[in-house]
C-alpha positions in Angstrom: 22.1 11.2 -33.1 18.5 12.3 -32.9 17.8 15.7 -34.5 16.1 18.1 -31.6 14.2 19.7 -34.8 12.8 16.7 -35.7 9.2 16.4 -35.6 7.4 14.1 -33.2 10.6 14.7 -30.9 10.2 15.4 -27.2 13.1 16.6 -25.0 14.0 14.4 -22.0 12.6 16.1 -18.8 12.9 13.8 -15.8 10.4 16.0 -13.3 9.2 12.5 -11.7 12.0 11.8 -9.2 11.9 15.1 -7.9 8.2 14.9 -7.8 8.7 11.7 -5.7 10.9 13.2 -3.6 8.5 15.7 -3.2 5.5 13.9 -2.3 7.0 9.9 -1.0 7.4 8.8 2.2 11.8 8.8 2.0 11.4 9.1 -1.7 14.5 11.3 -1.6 16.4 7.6 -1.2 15.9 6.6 -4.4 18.4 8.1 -6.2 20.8 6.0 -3.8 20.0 2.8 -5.3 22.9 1.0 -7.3 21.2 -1.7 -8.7 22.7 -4.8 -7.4 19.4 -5.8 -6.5 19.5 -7.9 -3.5 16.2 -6.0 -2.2 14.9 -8.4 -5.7 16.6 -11.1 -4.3 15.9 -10.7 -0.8 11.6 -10.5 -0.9 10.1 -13.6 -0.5 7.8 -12.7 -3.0 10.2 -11.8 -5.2 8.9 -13.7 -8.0 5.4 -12.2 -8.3 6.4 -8.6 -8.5 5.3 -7.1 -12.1 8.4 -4.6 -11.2 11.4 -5.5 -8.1 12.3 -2.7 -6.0 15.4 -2.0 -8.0 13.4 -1.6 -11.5 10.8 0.4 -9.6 13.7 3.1 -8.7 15.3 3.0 -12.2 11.8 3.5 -14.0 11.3 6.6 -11.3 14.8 8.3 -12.3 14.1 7.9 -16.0 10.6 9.2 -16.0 8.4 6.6 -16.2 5.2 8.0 -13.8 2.9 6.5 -15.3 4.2 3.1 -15.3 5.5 3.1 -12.0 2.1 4.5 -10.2 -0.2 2.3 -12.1 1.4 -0.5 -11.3 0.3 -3.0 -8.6 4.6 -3.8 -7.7 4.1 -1.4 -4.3 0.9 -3.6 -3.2 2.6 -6.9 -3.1 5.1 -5.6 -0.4 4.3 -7.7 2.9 6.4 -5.6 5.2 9.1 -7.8 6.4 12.1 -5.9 6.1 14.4 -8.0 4.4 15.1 -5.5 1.5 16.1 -2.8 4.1 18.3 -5.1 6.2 20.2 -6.4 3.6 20.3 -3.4 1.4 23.9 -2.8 1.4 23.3 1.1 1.2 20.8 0.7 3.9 17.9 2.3 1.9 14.7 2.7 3.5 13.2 0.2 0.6 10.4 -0.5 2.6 9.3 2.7 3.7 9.4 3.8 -0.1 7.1 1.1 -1.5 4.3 1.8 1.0 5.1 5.7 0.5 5.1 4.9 -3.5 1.7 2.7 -3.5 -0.3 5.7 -1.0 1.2 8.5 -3.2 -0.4 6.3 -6.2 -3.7 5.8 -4.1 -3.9 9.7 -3.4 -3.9 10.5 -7.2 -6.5 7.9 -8.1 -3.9 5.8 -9.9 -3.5 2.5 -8.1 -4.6 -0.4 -9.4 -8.8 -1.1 -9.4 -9.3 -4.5 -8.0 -5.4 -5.0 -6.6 -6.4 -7.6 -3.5 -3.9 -5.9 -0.7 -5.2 -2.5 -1.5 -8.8 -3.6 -1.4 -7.9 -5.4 1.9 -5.9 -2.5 3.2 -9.4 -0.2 2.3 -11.3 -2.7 4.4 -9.1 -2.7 7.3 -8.9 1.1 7.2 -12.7 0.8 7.1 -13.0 -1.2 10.1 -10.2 0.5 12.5 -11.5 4.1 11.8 -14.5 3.6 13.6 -13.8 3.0 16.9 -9.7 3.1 16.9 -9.4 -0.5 17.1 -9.7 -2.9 15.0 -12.6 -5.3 15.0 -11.5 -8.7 14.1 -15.0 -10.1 13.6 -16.3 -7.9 11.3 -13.3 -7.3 9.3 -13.2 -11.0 8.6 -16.9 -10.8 7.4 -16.0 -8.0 5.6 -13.3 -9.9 3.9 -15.7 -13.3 3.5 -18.3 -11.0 1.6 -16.5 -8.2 -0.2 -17.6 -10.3 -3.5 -21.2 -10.6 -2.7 -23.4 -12.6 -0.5 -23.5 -15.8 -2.3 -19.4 -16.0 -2.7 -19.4 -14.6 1.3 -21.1 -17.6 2.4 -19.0 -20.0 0.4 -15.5 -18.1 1.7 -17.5 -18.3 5.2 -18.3 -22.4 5.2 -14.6 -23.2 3.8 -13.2 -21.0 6.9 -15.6 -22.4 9.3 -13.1 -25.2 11.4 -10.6 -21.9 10.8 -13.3 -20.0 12.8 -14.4 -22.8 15.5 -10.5 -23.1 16.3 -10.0 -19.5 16.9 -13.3 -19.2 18.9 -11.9 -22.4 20.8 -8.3 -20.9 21.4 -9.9 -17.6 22.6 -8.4 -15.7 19.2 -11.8 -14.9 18.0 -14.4 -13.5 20.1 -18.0 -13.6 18.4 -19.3 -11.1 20.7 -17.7 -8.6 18.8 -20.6 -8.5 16.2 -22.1 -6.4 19.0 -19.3 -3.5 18.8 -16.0 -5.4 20.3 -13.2 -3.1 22.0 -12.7 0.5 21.4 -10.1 2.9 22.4 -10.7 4.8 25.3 -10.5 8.1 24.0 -12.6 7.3 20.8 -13.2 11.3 20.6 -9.6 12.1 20.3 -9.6 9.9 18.1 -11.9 10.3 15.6 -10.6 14.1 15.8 -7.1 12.9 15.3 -8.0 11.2 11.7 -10.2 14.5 10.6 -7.3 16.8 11.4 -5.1 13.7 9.4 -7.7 13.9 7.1 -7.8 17.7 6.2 -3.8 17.8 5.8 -4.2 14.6 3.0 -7.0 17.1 1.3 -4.2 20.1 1.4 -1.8 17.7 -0.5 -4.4 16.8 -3.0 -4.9 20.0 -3.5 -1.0 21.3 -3.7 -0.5 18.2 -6.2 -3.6 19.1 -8.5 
């Protein structure tokens, strides 16, 4: 048995699931999970998680913040729902991936360089603007987020891609020019700021 006295020991706080529970979307959840791991077995990209749903829980209830926020696991979730609908506690698995990996984001933790979070920062980018998103440009901005000379590479090995959307009426190439916007872009805009100054008060609560 490990002497308290001992030097170099530490005593076991777990203050991370409570802080999850805190600050994640459903984090409160967690604690529910039993560990069969069907949510593993369930995601279709189940084998190129660094850390399945079920490990990501465990490492949250013993402490492990570090591990668990810098780790790219929340970014590979695609959203379809299969964790959730064959969870057989019904946990909201989902819900707390996406809650996990913008908690992680807030903090300046996630991953550098993790592709679905760039791509969610360029989508973000583009929707903000005008409340809808610009197909178009977001595509560019995908083509040429590694520079000009890779963007025109990505842009000639997409090109039939592009004629046949242009073709099927997918792809409108007007929308260089602005494309839609939502009617009230006003509202809008003043609907992210106020979104915007209660993120800052969290930041601020957290630091």
């Amino acid at each position: 048995m490990t002497n308290p006295n001992q030097q170099g020991y530490t005593p076991y706080h777990n203050n991370f699931l409570k802080e999850v529970e805190q600050n994640v979307e459903d984090g409160t959840w967690v604690k529910m999970c039993m560990q069969c791991g069907v949510c593993a077995g369930s995601c279709p990209l189940g084998n190129a998680w660094e850390h399945t749903p079920q490990k990501i829980f465990m490492m949250i209830r013993a402490g492990k913040r570090e591990e668990v926020l810098k780790s790219d696991s929340m970014w590979m979730c695609t959203s379809c729902y299969n964790c959730i609908a064959r969870c057989p506690r019904k946990l909201p698995i989902t819900h707390i991936m996406h809650g996990l990996a913008h908690y992680a984001h807030r903090l300046g933790l996630a991953p550098k360089g993790q592709p679905t979070r760039e791509i969610a920062k360029l989508f973000w980018k583009n929707l903000v603007k005008t409340g809808r998103a610009n197909e178009l440009k977001f595509s560019l901005a995908m083509y040429f987020k590694d520079g000009f000379k890779q963007g025109i590479k990505n842009a000639l090995g997409m090109q039939k891609v592009g004629i046949g959307l242009i073709k099927a009426k997918r792809l409108n190439p007007m929308e260089i020019f602005g494309g839609h916007k939502c009617k009230d872009k006003s509202g809008f805009q003043k609907m992210i700021a106020k979104a915007q100054e209660i993120e800052n008060s969290k930041k601020t609560h957290i630091a």
